[in-house]
N, C-alpha and C positions, 0 to 999 in steps of 0.2 A: 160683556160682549162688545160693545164700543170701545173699549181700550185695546180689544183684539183685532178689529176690524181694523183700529187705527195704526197699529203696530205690523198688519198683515200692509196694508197700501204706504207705511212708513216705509216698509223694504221695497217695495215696487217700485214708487219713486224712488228711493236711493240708487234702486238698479238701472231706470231709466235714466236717471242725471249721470253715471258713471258712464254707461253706452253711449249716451247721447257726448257729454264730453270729451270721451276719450276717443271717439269717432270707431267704436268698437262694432264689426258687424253681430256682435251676440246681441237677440233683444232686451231693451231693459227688463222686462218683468222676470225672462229667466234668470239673467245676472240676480236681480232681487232676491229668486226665490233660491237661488247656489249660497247668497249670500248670509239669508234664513238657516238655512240649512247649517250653514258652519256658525253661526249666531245660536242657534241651539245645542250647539254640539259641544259651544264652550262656557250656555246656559242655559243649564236643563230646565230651568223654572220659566223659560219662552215656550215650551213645549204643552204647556197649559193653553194655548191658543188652538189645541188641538181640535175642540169640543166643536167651536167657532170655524174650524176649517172644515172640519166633515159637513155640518149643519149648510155651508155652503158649497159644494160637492155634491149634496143632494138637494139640489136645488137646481141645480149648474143648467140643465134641461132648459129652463127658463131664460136664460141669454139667447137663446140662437131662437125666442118669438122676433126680434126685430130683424135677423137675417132672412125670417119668412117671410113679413112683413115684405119688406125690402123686394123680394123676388114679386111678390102678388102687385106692389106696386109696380113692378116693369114687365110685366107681361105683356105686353105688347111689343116689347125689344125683344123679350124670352123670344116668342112669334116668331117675329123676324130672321133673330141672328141662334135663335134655339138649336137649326143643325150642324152650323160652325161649333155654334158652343161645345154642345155631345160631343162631335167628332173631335174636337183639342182636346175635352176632359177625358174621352177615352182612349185617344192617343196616347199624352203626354204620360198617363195611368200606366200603361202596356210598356212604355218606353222605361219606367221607371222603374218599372217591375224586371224588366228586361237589365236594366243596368245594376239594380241589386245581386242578382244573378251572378253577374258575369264580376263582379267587384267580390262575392263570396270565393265565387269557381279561382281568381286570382289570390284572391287572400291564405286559401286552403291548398293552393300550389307551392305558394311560397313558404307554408310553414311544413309543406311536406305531407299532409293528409291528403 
């Protein structure tokens, strides 16, 4: 499991140092994980990390305790600036959803459907 782990954040990093160096707007960790991706594809015996990826996937729930954490800490900002907040989160939400929309309605004009 440690050889997996170490091989799972060996690619991470490698994706971060490539982003980070080549001044790429992709984040590292994706690059990492595109990079996994084609790394097992041309060996198969990396695909044994699989056991190790799932085992952490279901787990993953347990990252986003420090994001709670973090909110219960500024609660007293939430207070404050909480209906700014909502209204951008549900804004920029609607806007977005609005923009998906009209990028399909364009994209299915252009190919004629």
């Amino acid at each position: 499991m440690i050889a997996h782990l170490t091989v799972l954040l060996t690619f991470q990093l490698l994706g971060e140092a490539i982003s980070r160096g080549a001044g790429l707007p992709l984040p590292g960790p994706v690059l990492g994980m595109a990079l996994l991706f084609v790394s097992m594809l041309i060996v198969p015996r990396l695909s044994a990390i699989a056991t190790t990826a799932q085992g952490l996937l279901a787990h993953l729930s347990l990252l986003f305790v420090p994001a709670g954490v973090g909110v219960v800490g500024q609660l007293d900002r939430l207070g404050a600036d909480g209906p700014g907040l909502a209204l951008a989160i549900a804004g920029s939400t609607a806007i977005a959803i609005v923009a998906g929309v009209y990028t399909f309605l364009a994209v299915a004009k252009v190919l004629g459907r």
